[in-house]
N, C-alpha and C positions, 0 to 999 in steps of 0.2 A: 599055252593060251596067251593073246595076246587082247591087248587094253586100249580102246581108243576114247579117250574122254575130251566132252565139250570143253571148249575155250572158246573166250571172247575176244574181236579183233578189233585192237587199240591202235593200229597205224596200219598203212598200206606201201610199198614199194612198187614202185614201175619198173618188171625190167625190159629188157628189148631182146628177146629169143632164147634158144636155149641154153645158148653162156652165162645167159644172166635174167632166170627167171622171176616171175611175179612172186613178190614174198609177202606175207603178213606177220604182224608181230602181234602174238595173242597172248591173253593175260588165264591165268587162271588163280583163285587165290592167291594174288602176289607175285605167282612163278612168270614169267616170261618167255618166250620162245620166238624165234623165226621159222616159219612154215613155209614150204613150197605151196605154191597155188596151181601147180600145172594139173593137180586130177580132178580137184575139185568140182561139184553140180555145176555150180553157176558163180559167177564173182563174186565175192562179200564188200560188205560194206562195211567201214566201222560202225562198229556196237554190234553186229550180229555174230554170230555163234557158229563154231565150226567142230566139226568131228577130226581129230588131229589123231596121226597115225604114223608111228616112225615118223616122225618130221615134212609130214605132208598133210594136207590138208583135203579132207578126202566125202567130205557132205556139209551141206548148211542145211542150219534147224535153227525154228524161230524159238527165243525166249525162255517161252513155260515148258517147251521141249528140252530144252539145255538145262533149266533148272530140275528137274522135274531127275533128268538125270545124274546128277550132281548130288541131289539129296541121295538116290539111292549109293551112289559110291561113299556119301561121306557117312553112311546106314551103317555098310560091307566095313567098312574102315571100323569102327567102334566096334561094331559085334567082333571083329578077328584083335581089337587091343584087349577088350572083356575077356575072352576064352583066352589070350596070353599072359592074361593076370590071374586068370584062374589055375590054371596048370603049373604055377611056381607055388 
C-alpha cells in the first residue's frame, strides 16, 4: 500500500522544460521536500496544500481538506504507537 500525504508549499522554482522541471518545496511538520510539479491538477501557489506522492506532486486541496487529513494520519499514528505499547 502506498501513502500520499498533504504538505504545504513554502517556495516555488521555475524550471524551463523537462531537464529541469517546475519544483516546490513543501513543508510538513518541519520535514521538507522538493517535489516535481509536472503531474499535478493545477499550479500551486504558496501556502496551498498539495498531495505528494514518490516525490511528485500529484493534486491540490484547499486548507480544511489538508488539515482534516492530517488529523486523521496523525489519529492512525497514535492508535498503531498505543497497540505497540500494549503488546510488550
Amino acid at each position: 500500500m502506498c501513502l500520499a500525504i498533504p504538505m504545504q508549499v513554502v517556495a516555488i522554482k521555475e524550471g524551463d522544460g523537462l531537464l529541469a522541471p517546475a519544483l516546490a518545496v513543501v513543508d510538513a511538520d518541519g520535514i521538507r521536500r522538493e517535489v516535481r510539479l509536472d503531474l499535478v491538477d493545477r499550479q500551486p501557489e504558496i501556502g496551498d496544500y498539495l498531495i505528494i506522492h514518490a516525490g511528485f506532486a500529484i493534486h491540490c486541496l484547499d486548507a480544511a481538506e489538508a488539515q482534516a487529513s492530517l488529523r486523521l494520519l496523525q489519529q492512525m499514528a497514535a492508535a498503531i504507537d498505543r497497540d505497540a505499547g500494549e503488546e510488550t
